[in-house]
KERODO-304879 format. One record per residue (C-alpha): x, y, z. Coordinates in Angstrom, 1 decimal. Example, Ala and Ser with C-alpha at 12.3 -4.5 7.8 and 13.67 -1.06 7.14 Angstrom:
xx:yy:zz
12.3:-4.5:7.8
13.7:-1.1:7.1
//
This chain:
xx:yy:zz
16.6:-21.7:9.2
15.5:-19.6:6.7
12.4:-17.1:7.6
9.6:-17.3:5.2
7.1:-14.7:7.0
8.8:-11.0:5.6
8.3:-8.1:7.8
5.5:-6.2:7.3
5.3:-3.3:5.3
1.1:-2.9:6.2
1.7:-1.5:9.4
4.5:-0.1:11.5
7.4:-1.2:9.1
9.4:1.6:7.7
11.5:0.5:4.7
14.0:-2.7:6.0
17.5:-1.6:5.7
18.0:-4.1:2.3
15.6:-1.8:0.2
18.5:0.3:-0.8
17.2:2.9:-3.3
19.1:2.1:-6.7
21.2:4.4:-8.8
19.4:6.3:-11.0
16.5:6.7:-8.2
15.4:10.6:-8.3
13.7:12.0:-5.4
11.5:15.0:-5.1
8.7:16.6:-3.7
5.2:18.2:-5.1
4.0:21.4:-3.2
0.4:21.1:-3.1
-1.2:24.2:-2.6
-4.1:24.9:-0.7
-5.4:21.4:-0.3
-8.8:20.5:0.5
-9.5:17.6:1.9
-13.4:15.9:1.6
-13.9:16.9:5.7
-14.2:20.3:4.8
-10.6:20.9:6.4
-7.7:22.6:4.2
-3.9:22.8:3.7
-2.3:26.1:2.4
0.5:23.3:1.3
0.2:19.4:1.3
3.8:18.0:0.7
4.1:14.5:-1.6
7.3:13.3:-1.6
7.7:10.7:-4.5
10.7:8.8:-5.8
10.7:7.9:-9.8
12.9:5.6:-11.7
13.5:5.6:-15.4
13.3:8.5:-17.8
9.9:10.3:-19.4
9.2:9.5:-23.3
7.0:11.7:-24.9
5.2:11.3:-28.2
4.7:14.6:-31.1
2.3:16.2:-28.7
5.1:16.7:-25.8
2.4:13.8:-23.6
4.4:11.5:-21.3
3.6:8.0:-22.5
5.4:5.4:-20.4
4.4:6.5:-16.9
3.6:3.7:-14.2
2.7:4.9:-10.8
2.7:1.7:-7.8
0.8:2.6:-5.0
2.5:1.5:-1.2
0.2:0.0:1.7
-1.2:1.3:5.1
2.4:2.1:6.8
4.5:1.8:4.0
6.5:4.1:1.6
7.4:4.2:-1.8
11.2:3.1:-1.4
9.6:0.1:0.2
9.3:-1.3:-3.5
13.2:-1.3:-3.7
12.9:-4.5:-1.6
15.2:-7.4:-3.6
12.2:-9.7:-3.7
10.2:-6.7:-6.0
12.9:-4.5:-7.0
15.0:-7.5:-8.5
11.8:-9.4:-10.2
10.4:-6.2:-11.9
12.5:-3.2:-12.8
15.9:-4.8:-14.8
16.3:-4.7:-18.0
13.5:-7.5:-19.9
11.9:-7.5:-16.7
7.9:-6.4:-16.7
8.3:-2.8:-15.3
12.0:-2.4:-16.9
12.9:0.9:-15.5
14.8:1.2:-19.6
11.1:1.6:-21.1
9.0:2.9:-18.1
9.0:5.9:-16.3
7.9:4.5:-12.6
6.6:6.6:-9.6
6.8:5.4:-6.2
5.5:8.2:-4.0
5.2:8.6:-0.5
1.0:8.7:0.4
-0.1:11.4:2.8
0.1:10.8:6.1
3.9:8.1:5.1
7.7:8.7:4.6
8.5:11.8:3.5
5.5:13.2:2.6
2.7:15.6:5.1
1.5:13.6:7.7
0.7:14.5:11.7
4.0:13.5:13.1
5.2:17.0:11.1
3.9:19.2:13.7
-0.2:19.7:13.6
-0.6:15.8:15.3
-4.0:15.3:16.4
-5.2:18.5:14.6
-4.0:17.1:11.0
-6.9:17.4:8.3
-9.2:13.6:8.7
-8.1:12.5:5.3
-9.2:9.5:3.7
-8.7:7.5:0.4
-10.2:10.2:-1.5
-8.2:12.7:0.0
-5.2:10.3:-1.2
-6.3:9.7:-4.6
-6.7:13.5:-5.0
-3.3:14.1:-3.7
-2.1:11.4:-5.9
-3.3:13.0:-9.6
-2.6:16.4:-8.4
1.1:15.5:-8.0
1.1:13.3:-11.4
-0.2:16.1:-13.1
1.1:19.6:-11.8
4.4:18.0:-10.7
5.4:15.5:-13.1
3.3:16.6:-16.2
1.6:13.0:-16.5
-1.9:12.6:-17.6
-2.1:9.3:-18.6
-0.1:5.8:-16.7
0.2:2.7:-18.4
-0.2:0.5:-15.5
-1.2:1.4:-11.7
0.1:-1.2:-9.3
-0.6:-0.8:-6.0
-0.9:-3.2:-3.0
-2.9:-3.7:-0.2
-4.0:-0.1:0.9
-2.9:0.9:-2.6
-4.6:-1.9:-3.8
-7.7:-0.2:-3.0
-6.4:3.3:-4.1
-6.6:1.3:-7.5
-10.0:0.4:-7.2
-10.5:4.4:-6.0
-8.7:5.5:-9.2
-10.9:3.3:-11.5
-13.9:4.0:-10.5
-13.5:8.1:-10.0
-11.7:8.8:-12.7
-12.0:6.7:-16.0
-9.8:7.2:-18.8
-6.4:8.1:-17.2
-5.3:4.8:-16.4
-5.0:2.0:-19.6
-4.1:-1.1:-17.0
-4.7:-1.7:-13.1
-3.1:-4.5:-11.4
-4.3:-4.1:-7.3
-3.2:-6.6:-5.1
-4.3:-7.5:-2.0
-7.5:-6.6:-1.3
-11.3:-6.3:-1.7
-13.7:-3.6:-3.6
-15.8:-3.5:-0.6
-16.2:-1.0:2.7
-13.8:-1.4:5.1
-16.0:-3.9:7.6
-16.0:-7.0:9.5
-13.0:-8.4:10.7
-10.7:-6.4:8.8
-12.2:-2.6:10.8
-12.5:-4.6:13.7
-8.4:-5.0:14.0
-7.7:-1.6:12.6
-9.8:-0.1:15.1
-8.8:-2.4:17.9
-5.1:-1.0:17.2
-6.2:2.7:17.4
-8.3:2.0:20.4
-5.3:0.8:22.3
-3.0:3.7:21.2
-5.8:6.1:22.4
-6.4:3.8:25.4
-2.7:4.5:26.7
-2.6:7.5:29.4
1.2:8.3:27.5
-0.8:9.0:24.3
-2.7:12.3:26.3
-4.8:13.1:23.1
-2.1:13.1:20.6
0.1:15.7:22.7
2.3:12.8:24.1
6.6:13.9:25.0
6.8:10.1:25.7
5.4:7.9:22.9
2.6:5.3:24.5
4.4:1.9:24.4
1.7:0.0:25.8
-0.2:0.9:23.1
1.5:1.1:20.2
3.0:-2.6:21.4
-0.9:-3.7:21.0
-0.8:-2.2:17.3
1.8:-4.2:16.5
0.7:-7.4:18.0
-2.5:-7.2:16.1
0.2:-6.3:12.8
2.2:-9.4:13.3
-1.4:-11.2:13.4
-3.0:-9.7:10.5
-0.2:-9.9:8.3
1.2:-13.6:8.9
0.7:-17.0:6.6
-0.1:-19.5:9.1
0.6:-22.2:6.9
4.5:-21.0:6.9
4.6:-20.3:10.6
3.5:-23.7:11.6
5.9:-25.4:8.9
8.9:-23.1:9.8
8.0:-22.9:13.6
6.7:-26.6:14.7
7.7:-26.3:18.4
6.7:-24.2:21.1
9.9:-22.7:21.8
10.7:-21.6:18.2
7.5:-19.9:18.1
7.8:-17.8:20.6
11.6:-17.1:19.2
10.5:-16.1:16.1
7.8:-14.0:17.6
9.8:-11.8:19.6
12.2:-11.3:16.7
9.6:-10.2:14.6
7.8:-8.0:17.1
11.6:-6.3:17.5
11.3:-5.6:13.3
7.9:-3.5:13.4
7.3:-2.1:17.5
8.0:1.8:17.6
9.4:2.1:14.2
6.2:4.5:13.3
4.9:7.7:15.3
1.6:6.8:17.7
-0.5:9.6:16.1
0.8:8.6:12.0
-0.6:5.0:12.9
-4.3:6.3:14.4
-4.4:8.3:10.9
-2.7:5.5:8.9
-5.0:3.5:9.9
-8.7:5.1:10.0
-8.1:6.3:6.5
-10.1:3.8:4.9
-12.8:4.3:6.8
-14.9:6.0:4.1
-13.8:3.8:1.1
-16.1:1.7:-0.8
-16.1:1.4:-4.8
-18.9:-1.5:-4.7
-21.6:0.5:-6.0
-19.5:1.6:-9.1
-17.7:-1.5:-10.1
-19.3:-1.6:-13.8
-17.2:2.2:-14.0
-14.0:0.0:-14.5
-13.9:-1.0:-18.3
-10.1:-1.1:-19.0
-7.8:-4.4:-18.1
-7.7:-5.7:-14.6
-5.3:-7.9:-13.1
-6.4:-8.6:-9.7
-4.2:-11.0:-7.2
-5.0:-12.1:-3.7
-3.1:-15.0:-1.9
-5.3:-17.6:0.2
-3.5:-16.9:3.4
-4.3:-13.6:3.8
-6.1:-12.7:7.3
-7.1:-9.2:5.9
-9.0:-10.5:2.7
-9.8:-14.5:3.3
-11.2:-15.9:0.3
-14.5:-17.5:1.6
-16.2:-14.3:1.7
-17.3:-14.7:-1.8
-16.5:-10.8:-2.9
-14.3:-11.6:-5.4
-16.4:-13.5:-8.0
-19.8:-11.3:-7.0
-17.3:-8.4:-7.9
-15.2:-10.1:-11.2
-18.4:-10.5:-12.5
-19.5:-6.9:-12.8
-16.0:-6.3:-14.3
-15.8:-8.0:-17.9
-12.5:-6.6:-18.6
-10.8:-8.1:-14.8
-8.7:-11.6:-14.8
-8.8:-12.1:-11.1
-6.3:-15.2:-9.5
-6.3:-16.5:-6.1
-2.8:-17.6:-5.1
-2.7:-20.9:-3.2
-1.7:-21.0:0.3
1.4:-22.6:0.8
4.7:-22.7:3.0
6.0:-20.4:0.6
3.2:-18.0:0.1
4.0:-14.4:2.7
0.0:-14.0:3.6
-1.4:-10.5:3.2
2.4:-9.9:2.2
2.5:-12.3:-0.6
1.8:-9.0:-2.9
5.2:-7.6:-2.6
6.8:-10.7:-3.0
6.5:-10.5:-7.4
7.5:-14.2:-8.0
4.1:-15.0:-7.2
2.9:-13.2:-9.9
5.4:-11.7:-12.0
4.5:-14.3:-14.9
0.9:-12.5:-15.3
2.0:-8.9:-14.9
4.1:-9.3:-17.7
0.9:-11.0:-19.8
-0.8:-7.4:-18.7
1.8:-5.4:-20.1
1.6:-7.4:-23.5
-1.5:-6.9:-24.2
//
């Protein structure tokens, strides 16, 4: 039977072994020094490890002109975008982001993959950093590294998603298109900080964790955390069509508990995770005054469309097309943004304008 729910890349999911990175793929790393971070706290050197695909054109003034920069979510990493079900809808040659015509940056956010994060050595004592801090890191590497200072397009899903809506309305004028996917322009509240904290609470609940400074990493609660992944991230619709009966529930459950448990560090996850804590671009919606194409699915636990955000907030944005994708068997919940047959059709209507 073929599985409809993918494994998550919001929380616990390093990149699955089929996101092989293409050829062409070039990997590096931006040395960021002396870092500050909006706690107060500083870095001498704040490591963002990106991938890119595609090669820099540049018009008479030596400018880079056909850089697109997509943005991973909480957990995630920028290879995870190498996934067949984006990788193969996107980046060949006709396709919206043809890596022939763009120059596309997929880098690792602080605190995932490759880049700084606690699990480096400093655990528990790690600078607090929050979507700010991100965003900051973000520009810093497109502009000292890489020499961009403008993008095309900023695509970015779930927690980059709301790195989008960070970028748009703290720093017009850098970025000619957004498309964010999978979220809302609103604090972090509700049900959706209720889970996240739930998860950290049980990591910090678990006497293995001892404050961070753990030699054995706390199973019981990082087991919790990705319990409360599995739930957040899941169509219902698809599990109850693909998984009728009782017993091929509770199959599919433990093999996609197997996919996500202990594949992140305890400490990365607590960080990962509280990093939104501070964001909220509602007051500054009316900031964003360049082409929007905004996507959430109807199954999505994390961002159910009945709390009425979305039209309160299309409204104060003239220049956003917002769609709601119908639930369906087919739809992957809060995960339906990575899969770009959903919305492939409309990216490529973004990029043509």
């Amino acid at each position: 039977m073929r599985k409809l729910l993918a494994p998550l890349a919001l929380l616990l999911a390093s990149v699955p072994a089929h996101a092989q990175t293409p050829a062409g793929a070039v990997e590096g790393d931006a040395i960021l020094q002396d870092f500050s971070f909006t706690s107060g706290e500083k870095l001498p050197e704040l490591r963002m490890h990106y991938t890119t695909l595609g090669t820099p054109q540049r018009d008479a003034k030596g400018e880079i002109t056909n850089a697109v920069m997509i943005l991973h979510g909480t957990g995630g990493t920028g290879k995870q975008f190498f996934q067949p079900q984006f990788s193969n809808e996107l980046f060949g040659p006709g396709q919206p982001l043809d890596a022939q015509k763009y120059y596309i940056i997929l880098p690792d956010n602080i605190g995932h993959g490759a880049s700084s994060k606690p699990s480096d050595g400093l655990r528990m004592k790690f600078p607090q950093y929050d979507y700010d801090d991100m965003v900051s890191a973000q520009y810093r590497m497109l502009t000292e590294k890489l020499g961009v200072k403008k993008l095309k397009l900023m695509l970015g899903t779930s927690m980059g998603c709301m790195h989008a809506f960070v970028w748009g309305t703290t720093r017009p004028g850098f970025t000619e298109k957004f498309a964010p996917f999978a979220c809302l322009p609103v604090e972090i509240a509700g049900q959706n900080r209720m889970w996240r904290t739930l998860s950290i609470d049980a990591i910090k609940a678990d006497p293995l964790w001892q404050d961070g400074n753990y030699t054995t990493p706390p199973a019981a609660g990082l087991r919790t955390a990705a319990s409360l992944s599995l739930i957040a991230g899941a169509n219902p619709y698809a599990l109850q069509a693909q998984y009728p009966t009782r017993e091929a529930a509770e199959k599919y459950k433990d093999e996609a508990f197997a996919r996500t448990y202990g594949r992140n560090d305890a400490n990365d996850i607590i960080y990962q995770l509280d990093a939104s804590r501070t964001y909220n671009p509602w007051p500054h919606l009316e900031k964003i005054d360049v082409p929007v194409l905004w996507i959430n699915s109807a199954d999505d636990f994390i961002n159910p469309p009945a709390y009425g955000i979305t039209g309160q907030a299309a409204a104060r944005m003239p220049t956003t097309r917002f769609i709601l994708i119908p639930a369906s068997p087919e739809t992957k919940g809060h995960s339906t943004h990575t899969w770009a047959k959903f919305w492939k059709d409309d990216l490529a209507k973004l990029m043509a304008e």
